[in-house]
Phi, psi and omega in degrees: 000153194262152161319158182281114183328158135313304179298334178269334184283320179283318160325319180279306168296309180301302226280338188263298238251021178056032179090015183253125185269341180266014165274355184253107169233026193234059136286324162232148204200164154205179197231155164227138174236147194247143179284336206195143160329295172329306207262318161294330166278358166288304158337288202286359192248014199220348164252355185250010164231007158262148192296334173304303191278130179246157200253125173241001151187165204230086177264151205247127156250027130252039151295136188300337178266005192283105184272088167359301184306332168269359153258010179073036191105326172269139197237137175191181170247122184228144189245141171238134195223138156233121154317120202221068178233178176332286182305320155306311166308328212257324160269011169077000207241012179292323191272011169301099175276142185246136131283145160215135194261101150273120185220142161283150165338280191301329183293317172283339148310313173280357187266028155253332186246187194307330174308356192276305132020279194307298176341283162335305186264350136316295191301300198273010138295323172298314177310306185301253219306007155275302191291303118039272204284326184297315187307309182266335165311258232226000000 
């Protein structure tokens, strides 16, 4: 996954985080994809035991209750990490927070092809009308 647009990034502070920019921590981000359920939890049990890493939250979208529908469908597990070793420390960027995507195979296949679209435009709908309804709310 590429950084996160200006636009998309601005989009994200008005419309989720109420005008709040330190609430936007999925600027820099990547995916990683797994062939098997197995194989993304061998990952995630190998990044939540290194010492470097610190897991500063976790969303599970593949949880059985976890409803698709307000993602169009994508489901993965992303993690937000801040890196905490010599070189991070020495560069000011240990407190810095990454997304990082664990996705199964068919899913970063369709977010590869044209379905992808649809997700996009679901999304910055939902935004909109969260941002909307906050507006006429508070």
């Amino acid at each position: 996954a590429a950084m996160k647009g200006v636009d998309r990034a601005m989009n994200k502070v008005e419309g989720c985080y109420e005008g709040r920019p330190s609430h936007l921590i999925d600027l820099c981000r990547q995916r990683l994809v797994f062939a098997s359920v197995h194989d993304l939890l061998l990952c995630l049990q190998t990044i939540v035991c290194d010492q470097a890493v610190i897991v500063r939250g976790v969303k599970n979208g593949l949880r059985a209750e976890y409803h698709g529908e307000w993602s169009a469908g994508f489901r993965a597990v992303i993690l937000s990490l801040s890196i905490l070793t010599p070189q991070t420390s020495s560069l000011s960027v240990c407190l810095h927070v990454c997304e990082l995507q664990l996705l199964l195979l068919p899913v970063a296949q369709v977010l590869a092809n044209a379905d992808h679209a649809s997700y996009l435009i679901l999304r910055n709908a939902r935004a909109l009308n969260t941002s909307s309804l906050s507006h006429h709310i508070g």
